[in-house]
N, CA, C and O atoms as CSV, one atom per row, in Angstrom:
chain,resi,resn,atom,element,x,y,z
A,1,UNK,N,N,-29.580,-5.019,260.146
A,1,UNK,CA,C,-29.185,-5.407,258.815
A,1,UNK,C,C,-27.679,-5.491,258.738
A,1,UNK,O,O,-26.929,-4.875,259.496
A,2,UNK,N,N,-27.211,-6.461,257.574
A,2,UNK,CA,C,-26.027,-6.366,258.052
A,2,UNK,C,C,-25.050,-5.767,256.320
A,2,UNK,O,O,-25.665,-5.662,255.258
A,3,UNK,N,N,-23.956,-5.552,256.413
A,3,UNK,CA,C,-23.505,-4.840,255.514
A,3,UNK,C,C,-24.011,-5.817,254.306
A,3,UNK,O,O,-24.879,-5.275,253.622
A,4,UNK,N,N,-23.668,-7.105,253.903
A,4,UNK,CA,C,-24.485,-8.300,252.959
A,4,UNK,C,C,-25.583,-7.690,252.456
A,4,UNK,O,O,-25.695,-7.383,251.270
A,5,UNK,N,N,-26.513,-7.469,253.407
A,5,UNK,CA,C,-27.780,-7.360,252.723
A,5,UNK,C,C,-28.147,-5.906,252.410
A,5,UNK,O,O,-29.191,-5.686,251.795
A,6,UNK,N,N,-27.306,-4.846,252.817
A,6,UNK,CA,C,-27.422,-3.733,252.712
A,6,UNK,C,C,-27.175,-3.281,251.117
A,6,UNK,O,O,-27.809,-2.548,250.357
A,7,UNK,N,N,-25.770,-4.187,250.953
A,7,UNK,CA,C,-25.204,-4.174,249.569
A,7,UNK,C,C,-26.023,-4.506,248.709
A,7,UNK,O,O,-26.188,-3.779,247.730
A,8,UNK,N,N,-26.975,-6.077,248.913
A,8,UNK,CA,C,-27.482,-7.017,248.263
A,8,UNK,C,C,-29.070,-5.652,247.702
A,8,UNK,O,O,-29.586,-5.730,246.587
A,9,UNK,N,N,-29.401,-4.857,248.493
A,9,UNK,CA,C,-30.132,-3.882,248.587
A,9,UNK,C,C,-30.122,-3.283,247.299
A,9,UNK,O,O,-30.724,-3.470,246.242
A,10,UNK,N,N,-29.032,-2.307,247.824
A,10,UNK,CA,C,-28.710,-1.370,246.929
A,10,UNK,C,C,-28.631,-2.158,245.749
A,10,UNK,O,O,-29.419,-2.084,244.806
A,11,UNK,N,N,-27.690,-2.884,245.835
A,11,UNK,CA,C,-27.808,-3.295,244.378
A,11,UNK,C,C,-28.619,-3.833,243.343
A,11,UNK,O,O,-28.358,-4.013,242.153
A,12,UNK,N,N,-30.078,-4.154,244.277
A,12,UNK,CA,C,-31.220,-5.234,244.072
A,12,UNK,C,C,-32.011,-3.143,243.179
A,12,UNK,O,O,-32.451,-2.895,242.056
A,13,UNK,N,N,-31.864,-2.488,244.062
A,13,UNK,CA,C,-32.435,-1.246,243.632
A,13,UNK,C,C,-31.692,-0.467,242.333
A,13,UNK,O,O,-32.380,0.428,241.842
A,14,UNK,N,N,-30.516,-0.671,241.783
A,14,UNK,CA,C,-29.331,-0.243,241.172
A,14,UNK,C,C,-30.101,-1.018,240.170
A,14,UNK,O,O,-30.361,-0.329,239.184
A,15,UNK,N,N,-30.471,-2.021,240.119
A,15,UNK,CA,C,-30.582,-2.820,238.837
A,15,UNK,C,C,-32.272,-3.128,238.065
A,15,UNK,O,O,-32.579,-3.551,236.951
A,16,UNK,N,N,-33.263,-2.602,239.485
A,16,UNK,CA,C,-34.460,-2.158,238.809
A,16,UNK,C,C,-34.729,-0.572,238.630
A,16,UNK,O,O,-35.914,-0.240,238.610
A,17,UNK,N,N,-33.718,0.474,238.494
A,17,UNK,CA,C,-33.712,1.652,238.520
A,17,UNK,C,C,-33.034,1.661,237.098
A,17,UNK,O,O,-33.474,2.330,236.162
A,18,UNK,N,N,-32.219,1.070,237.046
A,18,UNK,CA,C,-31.206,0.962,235.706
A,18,UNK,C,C,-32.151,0.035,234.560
A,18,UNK,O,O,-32.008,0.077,233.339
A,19,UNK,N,N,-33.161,-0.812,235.331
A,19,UNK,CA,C,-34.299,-1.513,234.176
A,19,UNK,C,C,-35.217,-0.689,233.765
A,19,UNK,O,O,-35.749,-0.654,232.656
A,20,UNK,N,N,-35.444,0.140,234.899
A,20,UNK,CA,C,-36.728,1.482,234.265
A,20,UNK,C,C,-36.945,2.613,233.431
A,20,UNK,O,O,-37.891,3.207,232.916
A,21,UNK,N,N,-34.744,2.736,233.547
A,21,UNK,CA,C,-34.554,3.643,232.797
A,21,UNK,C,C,-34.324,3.249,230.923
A,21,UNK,O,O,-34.303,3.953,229.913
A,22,UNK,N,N,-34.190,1.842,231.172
A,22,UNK,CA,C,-33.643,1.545,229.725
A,22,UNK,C,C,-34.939,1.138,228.942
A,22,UNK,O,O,-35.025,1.040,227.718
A,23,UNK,N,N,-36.149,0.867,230.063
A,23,UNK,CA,C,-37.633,0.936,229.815
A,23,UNK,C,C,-37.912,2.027,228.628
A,23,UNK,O,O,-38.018,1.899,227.408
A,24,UNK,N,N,-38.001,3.384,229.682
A,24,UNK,CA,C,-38.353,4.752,229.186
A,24,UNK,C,C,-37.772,5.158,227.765
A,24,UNK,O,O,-38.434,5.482,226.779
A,25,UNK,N,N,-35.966,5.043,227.907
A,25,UNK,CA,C,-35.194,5.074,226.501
A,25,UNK,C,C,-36.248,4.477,225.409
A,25,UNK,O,O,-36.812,5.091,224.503
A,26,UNK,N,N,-36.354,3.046,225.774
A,26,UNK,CA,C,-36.822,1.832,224.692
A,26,UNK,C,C,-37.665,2.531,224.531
A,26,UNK,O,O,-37.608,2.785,223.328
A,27,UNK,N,N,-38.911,3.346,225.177
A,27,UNK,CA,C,-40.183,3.677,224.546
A,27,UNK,C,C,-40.042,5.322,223.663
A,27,UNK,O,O,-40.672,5.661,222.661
A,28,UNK,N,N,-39.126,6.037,224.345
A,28,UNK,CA,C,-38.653,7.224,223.919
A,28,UNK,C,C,-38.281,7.311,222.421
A,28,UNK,O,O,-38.753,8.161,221.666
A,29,UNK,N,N,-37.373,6.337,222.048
A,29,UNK,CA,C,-36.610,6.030,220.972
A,29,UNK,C,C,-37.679,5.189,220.035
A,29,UNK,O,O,-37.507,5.357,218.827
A,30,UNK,N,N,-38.646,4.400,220.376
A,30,UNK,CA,C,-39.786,3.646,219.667
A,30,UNK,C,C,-40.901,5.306,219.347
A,30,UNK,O,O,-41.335,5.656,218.249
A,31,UNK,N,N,-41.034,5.779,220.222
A,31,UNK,CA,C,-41.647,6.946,219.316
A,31,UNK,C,C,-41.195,8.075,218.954
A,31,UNK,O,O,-42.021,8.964,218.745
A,32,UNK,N,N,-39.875,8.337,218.794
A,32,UNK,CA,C,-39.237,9.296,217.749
A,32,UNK,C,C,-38.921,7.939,216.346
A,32,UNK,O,O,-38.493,8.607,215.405
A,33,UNK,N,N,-38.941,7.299,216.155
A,33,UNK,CA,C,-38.498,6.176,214.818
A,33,UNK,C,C,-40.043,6.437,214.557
A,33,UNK,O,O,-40.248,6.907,213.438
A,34,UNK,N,N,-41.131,6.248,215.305
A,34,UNK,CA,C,-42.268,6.011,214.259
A,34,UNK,C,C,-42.604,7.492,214.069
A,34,UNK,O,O,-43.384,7.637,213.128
A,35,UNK,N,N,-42.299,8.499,214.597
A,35,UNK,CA,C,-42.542,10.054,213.880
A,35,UNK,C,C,-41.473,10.047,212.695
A,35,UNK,O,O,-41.665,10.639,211.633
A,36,UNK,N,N,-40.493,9.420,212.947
A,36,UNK,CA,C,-39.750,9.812,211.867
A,36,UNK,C,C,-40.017,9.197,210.511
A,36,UNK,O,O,-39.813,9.664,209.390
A,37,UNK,N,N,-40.666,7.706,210.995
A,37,UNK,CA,C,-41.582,7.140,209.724
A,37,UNK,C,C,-42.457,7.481,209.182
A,37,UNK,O,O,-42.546,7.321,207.964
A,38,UNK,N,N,-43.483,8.118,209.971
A,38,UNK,CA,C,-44.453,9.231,209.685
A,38,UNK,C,C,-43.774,10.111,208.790
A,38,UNK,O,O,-43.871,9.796,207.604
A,39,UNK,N,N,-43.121,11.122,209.052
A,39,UNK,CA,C,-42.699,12.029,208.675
A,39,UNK,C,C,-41.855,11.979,207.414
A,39,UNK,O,O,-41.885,12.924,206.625
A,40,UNK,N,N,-40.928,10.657,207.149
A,40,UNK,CA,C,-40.426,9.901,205.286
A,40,UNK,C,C,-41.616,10.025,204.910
A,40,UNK,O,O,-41.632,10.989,204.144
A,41,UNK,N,N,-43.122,9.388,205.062
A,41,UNK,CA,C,-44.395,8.994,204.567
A,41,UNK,C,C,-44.591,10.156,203.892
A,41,UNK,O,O,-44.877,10.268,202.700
A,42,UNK,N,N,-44.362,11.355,205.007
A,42,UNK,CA,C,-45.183,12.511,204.118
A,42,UNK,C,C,-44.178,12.982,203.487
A,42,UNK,O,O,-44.568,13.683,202.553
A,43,UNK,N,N,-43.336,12.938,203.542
A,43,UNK,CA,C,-42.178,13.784,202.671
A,43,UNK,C,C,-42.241,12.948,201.330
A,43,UNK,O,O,-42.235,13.662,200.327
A,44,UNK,N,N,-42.311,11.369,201.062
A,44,UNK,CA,C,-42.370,10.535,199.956
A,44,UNK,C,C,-43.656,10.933,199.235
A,44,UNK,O,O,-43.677,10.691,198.028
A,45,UNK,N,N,-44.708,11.494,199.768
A,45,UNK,CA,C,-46.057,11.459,198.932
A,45,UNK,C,C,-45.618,12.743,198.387
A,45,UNK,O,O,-45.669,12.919,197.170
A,46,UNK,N,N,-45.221,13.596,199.124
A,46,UNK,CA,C,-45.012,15.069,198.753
A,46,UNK,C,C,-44.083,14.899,197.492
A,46,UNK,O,O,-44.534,15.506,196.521
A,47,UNK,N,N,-43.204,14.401,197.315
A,47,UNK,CA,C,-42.576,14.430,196.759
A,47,UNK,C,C,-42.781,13.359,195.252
A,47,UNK,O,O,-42.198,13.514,194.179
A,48,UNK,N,N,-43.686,12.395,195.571
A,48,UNK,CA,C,-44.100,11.681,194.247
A,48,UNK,C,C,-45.384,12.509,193.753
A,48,UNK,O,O,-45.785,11.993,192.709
A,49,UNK,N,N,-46.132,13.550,194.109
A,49,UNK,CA,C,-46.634,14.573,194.021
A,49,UNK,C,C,-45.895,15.742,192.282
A,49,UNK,O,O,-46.080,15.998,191.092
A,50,UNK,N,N,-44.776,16.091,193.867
A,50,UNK,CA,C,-44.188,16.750,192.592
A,50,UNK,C,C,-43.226,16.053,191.349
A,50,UNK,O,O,-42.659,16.739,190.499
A,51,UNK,N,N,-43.173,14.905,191.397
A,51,UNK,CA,C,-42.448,14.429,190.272
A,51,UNK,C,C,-43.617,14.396,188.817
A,51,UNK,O,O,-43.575,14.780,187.648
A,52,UNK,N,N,-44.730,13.618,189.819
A,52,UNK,CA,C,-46.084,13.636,188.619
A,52,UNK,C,C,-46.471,14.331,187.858
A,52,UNK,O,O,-46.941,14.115,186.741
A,53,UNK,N,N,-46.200,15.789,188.740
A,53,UNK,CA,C,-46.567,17.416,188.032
A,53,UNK,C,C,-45.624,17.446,187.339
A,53,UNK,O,O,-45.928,17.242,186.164
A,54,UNK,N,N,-44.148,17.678,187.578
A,54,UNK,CA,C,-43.263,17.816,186.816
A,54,UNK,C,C,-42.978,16.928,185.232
A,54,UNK,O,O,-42.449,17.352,184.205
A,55,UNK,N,N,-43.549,15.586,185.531
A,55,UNK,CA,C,-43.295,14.652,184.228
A,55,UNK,C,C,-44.716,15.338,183.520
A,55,UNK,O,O,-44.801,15.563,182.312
A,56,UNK,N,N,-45.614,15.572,184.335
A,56,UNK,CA,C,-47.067,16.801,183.249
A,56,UNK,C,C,-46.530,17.744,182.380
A,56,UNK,O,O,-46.504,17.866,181.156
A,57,UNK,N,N,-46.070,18.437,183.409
A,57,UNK,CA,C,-44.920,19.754,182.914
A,57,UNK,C,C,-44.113,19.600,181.505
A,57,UNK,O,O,-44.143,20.234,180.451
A,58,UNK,N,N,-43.334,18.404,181.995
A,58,UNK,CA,C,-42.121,17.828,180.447
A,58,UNK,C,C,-42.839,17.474,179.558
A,58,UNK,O,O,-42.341,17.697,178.455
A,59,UNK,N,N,-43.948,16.946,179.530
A,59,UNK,CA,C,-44.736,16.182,178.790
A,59,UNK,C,C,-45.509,17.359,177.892
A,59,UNK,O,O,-46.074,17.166,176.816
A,60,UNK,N,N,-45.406,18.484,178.525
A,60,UNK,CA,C,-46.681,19.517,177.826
A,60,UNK,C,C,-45.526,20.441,177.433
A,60,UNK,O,O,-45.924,21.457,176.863
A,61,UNK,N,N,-44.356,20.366,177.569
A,61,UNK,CA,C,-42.996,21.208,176.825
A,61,UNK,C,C,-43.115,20.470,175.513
A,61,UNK,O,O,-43.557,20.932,174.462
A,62,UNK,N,N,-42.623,19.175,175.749
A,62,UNK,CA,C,-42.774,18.784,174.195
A,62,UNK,C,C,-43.305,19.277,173.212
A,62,UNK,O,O,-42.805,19.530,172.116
A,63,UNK,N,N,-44.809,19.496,173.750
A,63,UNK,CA,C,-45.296,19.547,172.412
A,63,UNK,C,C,-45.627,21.345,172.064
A,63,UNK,O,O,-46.641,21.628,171.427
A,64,UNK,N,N,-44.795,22.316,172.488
A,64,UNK,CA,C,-44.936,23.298,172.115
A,64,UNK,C,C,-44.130,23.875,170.808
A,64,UNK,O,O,-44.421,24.998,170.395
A,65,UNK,N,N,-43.050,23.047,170.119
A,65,UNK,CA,C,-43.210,23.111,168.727
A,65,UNK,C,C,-43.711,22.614,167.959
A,65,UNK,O,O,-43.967,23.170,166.891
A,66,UNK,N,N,-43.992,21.529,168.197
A,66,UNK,CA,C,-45.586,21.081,167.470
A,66,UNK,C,C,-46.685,22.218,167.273
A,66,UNK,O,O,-47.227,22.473,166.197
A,67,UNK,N,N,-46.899,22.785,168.347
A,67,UNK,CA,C,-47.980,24.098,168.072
A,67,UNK,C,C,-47.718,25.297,167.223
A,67,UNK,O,O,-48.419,26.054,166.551
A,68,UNK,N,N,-45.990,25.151,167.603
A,68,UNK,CA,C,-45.967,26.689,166.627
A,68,UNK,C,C,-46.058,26.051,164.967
A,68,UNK,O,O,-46.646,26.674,164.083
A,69,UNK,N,N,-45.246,24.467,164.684
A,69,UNK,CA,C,-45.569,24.344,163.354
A,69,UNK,C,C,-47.431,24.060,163.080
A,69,UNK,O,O,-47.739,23.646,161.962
A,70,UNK,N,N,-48.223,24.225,163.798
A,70,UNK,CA,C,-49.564,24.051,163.860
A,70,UNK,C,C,-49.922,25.493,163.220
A,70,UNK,O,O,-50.418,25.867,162.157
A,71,UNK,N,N,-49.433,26.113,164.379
A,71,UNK,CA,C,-49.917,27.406,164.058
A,71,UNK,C,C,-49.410,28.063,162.578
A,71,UNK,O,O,-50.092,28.968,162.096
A,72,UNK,N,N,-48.259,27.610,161.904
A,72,UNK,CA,C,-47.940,28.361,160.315
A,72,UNK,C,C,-48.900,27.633,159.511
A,72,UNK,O,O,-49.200,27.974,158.367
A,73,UNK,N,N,-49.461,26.458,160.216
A,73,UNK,CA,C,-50.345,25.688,158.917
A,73,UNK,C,C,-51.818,26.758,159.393
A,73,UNK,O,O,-52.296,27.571,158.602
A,74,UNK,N,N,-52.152,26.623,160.267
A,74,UNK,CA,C,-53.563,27.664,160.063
A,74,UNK,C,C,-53.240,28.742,159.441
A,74,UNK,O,O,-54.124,29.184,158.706
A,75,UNK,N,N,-52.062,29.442,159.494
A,75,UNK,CA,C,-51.777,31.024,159.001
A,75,UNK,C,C,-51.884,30.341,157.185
A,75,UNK,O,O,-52.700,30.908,156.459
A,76,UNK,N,N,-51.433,29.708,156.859
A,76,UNK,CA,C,-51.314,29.248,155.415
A,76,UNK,C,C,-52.904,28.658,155.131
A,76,UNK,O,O,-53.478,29.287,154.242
A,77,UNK,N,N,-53.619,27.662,155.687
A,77,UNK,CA,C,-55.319,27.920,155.748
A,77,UNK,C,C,-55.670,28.428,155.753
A,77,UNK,O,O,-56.463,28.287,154.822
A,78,UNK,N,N,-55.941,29.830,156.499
A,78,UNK,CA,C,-56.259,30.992,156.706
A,78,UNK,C,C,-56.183,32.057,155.355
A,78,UNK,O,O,-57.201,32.497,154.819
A,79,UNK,N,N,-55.026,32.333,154.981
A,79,UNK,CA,C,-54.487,32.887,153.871
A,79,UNK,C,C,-55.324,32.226,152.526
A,79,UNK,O,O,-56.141,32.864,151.862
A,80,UNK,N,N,-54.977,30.958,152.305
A,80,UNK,CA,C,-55.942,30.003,151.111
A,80,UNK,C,C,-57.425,30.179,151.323
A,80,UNK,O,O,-58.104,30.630,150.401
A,81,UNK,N,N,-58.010,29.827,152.564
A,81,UNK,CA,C,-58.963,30.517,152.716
A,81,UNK,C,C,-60.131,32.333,152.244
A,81,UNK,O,O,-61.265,32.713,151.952
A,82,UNK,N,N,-58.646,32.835,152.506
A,82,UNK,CA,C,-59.048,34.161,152.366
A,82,UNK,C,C,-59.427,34.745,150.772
A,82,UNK,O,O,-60.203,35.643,150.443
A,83,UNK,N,N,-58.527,33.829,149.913
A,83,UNK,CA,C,-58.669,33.505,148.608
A,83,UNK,C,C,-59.774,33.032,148.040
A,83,UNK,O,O,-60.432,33.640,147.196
A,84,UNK,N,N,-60.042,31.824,148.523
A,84,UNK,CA,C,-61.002,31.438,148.199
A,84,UNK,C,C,-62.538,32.238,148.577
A,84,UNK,O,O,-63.580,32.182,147.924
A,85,UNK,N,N,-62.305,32.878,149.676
A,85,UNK,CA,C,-63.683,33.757,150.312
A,85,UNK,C,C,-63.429,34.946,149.116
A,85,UNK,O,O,-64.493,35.379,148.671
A,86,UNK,N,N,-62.221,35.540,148.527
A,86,UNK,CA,C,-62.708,36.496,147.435
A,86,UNK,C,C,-63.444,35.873,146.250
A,86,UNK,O,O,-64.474,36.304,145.732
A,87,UNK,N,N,-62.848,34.948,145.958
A,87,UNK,CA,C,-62.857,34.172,144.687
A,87,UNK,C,C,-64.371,34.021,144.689
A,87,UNK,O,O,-64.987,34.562,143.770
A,88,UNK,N,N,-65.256,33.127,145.920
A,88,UNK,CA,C,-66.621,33.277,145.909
A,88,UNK,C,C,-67.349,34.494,145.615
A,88,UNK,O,O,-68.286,34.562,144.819
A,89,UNK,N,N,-66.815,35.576,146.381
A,89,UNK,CA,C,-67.600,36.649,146.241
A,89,UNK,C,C,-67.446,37.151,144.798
A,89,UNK,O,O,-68.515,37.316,144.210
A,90,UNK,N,N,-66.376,37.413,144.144
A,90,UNK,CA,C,-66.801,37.454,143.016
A,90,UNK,C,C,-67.145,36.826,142.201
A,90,UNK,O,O,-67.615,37.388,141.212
A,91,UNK,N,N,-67.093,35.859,142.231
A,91,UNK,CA,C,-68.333,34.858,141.522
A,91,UNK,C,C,-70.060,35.321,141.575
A,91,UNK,O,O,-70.874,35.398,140.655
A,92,UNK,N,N,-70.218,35.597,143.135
A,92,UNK,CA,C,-71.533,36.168,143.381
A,92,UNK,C,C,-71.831,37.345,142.885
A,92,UNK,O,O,-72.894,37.707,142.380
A,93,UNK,N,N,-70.686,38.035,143.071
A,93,UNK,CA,C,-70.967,39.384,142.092
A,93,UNK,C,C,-71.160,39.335,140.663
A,93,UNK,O,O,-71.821,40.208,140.102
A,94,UNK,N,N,-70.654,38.422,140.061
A,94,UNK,CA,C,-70.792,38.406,138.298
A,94,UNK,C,C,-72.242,37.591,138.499
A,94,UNK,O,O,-73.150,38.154,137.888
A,95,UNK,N,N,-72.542,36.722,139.022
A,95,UNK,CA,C,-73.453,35.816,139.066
A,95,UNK,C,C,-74.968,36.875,139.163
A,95,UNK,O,O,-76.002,36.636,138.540
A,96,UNK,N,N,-74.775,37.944,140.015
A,96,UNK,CA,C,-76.007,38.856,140.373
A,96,UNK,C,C,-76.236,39.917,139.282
A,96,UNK,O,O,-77.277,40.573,139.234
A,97,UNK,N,N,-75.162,40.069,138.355
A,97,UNK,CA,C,-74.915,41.001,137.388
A,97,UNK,C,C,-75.432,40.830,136.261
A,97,UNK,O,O,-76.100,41.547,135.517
A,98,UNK,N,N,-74.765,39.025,136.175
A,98,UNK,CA,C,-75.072,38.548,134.573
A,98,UNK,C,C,-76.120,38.175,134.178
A,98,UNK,O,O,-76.896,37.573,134.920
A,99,UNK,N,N,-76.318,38.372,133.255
A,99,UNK,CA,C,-77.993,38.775,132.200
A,99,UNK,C,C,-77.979,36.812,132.547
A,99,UNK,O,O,-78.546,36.375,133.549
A,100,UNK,N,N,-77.542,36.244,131.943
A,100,UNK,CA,C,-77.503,34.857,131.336
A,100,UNK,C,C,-77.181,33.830,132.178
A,100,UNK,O,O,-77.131,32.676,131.752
């Protein structure tokens, strides 16, 4: 062999060694990008997850003074009520009493 083809060699080997390696990279780097796409996927669901709960959350704050003015109107029903439940009973009582 002569030095020509020795070179022509090596270098014929230099350049499918240097193709195999940029092979491996290319596939290396193609599956860390799709784990990492994977991995936005679940972090995006997770996370439109908790926004949903959270706008539940805001949504059910609102209306907790609404409840407490709810709640003075039953206490004031309640009260009128309670009136009126005497008011019957003595009615029933004169009613069971009276001759006429």
């Amino acid at each position: 062999m002569t030095l020509a083809q020795v070179s022509f060699e090596a270098g014929y080997t230099v350049w499918w060694v240097s193709l195999g390696i940029g092979v491996v990279v290319i596939v290396v780097v193609a599956v860390l990008l799709t784990l990492i796409v994977r991995t936005a996927r679940q972090i995006d669901g997770a996370v439109s997850d908790i926004w949903t709960a959270g706008q539940r959350i805001a949504n059910n704050t609102i209306h907790i003074p609404l409840l407490h003015r709810t709640n003075q109107v039953v206490d004031e029903v309640l009260e009128r009520a309670g009136g009126i439940d005497g008011a019957a009973a003595a009615i029933e009582a004169h009613a069971l009493d009276c001759p006429g």
